[in-house]
C-alpha positions in Angstrom: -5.2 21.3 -13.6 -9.1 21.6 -13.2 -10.1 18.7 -11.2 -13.8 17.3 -11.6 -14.6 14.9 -9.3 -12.3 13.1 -6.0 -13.0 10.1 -4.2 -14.5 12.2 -0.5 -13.8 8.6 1.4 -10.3 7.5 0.2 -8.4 9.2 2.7 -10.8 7.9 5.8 -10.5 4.4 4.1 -6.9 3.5 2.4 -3.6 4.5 2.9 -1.9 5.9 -0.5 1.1 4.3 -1.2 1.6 5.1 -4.5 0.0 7.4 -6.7 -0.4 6.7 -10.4 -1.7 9.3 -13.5 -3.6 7.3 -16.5 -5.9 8.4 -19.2 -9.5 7.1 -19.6 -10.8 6.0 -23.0 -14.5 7.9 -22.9 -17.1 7.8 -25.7 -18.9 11.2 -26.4 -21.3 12.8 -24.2 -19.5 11.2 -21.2 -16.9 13.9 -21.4 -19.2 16.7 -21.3 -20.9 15.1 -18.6 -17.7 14.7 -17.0 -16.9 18.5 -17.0 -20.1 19.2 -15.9 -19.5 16.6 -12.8 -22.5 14.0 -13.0 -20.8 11.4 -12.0 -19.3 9.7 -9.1 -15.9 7.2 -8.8 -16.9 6.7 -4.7 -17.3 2.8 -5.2 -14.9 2.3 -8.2 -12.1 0.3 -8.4 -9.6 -1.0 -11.1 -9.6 -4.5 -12.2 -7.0 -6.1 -14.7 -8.2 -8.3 -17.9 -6.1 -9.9 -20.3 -2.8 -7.3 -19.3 -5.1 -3.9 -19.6 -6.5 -1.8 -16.9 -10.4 -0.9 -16.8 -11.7 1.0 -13.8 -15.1 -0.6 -13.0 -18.1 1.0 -11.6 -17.6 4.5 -12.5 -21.0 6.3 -13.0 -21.2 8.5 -15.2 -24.7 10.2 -16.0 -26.4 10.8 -19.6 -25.9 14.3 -21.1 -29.0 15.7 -21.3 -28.0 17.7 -24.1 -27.1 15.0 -26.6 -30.0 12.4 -28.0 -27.9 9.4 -27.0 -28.0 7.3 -30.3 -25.6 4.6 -28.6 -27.4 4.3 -24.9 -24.5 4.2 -23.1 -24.1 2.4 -19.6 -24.0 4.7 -16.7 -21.1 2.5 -15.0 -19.8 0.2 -17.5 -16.0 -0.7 -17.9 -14.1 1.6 -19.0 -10.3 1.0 -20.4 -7.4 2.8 -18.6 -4.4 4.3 -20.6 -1.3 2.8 -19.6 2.1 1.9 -20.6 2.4 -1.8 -21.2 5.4 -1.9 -18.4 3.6 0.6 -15.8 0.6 -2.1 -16.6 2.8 -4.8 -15.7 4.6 -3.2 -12.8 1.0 -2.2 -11.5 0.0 -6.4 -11.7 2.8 -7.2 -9.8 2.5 -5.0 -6.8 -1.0 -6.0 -6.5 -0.4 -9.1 -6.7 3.3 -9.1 -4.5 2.0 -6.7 -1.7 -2.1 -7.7 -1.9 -2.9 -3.7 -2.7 -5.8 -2.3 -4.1 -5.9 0.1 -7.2 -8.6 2.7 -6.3 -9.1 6.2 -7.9 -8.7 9.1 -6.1 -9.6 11.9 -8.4 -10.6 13.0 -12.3 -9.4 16.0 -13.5 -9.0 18.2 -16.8 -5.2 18.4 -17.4 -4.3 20.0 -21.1 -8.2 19.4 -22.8 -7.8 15.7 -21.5 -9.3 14.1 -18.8 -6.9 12.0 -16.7 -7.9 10.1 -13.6 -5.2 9.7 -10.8 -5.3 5.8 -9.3 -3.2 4.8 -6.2 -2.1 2.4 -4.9 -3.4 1.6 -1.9 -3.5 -0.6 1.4 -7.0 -0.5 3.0 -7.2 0.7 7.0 -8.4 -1.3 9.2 -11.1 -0.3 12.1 -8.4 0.3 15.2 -6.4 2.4 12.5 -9.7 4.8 12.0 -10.2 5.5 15.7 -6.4 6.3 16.1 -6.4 8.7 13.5 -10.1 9.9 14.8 -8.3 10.7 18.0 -5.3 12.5 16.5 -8.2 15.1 15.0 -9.9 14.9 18.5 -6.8 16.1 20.1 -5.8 19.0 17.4 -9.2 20.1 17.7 -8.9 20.3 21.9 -6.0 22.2 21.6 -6.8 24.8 18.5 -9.8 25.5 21.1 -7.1 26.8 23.8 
């Protein structure tokens, strides 16, 4: 596993809950721009329309190597590959539990790109200074 990009800010922002491995349905010099890492999946998010998942506002930059013929959309929808029932399960925890479905990372697994979504319950702000002085405290006492 060869992983390309991670979300830096999921960690500081959400709490994983559960973690979920899908494909991603690209269109051709996205995956070599992919691999070569211009892109970015920091303010992304998956939305659900009519029972299939698309992650929305993934950038992905032109190849510059390729003379793009189809002028692709940097962050345009693109479909997630799912199982109809891991689809439906997904709907119903988001809706059931109010969590969100954010990507964490995109990696190379096999010669195919898979992206790895969790499930996940946003922190709030007194969450983020608890953990900040958790890290405050480990770091006092590594000094000693």
């Amino acid at each position: 596993m060869h992983i390309l990009l991670s979300n830096k800010k999921f960690n500081l922002n959400y709490f994983s809950i559960e973690e979920i491995e899908a494909g991603i349905s690209l269109k051709g010099s996205e995956v070599k721009s992919l691999i070569l890492a211009n892109a970015s999946i920091d303010q992304s998010f998956v939305a659900f329309k009519k029972n299939e998942a698309y992650i929305i506002n993934m950038y992905i930059a032109p190849y510059n190597g390729v003379k793009n013929v189809n002028n692709l959309a940097e962050s345009r929808s693109r479909k997630l590959l799912l199982h109809k029932n891991e689809i439906i399960r997904i709907q119903y925890l988001v809706k059931k539990k109010r969590l969100t479905l954010i990507p964490k990372s995109v990696y190379l697994l096999k010669n195919k790109i898979k992206i790895l979504i969790c499930l996940a319950k946003s922190k709030k702000s007194y969450d983020k200074r608890e953990e900040n002085k958790k890290k405050d405290m480990l770091r006092e006492s590594k000094k000693y």
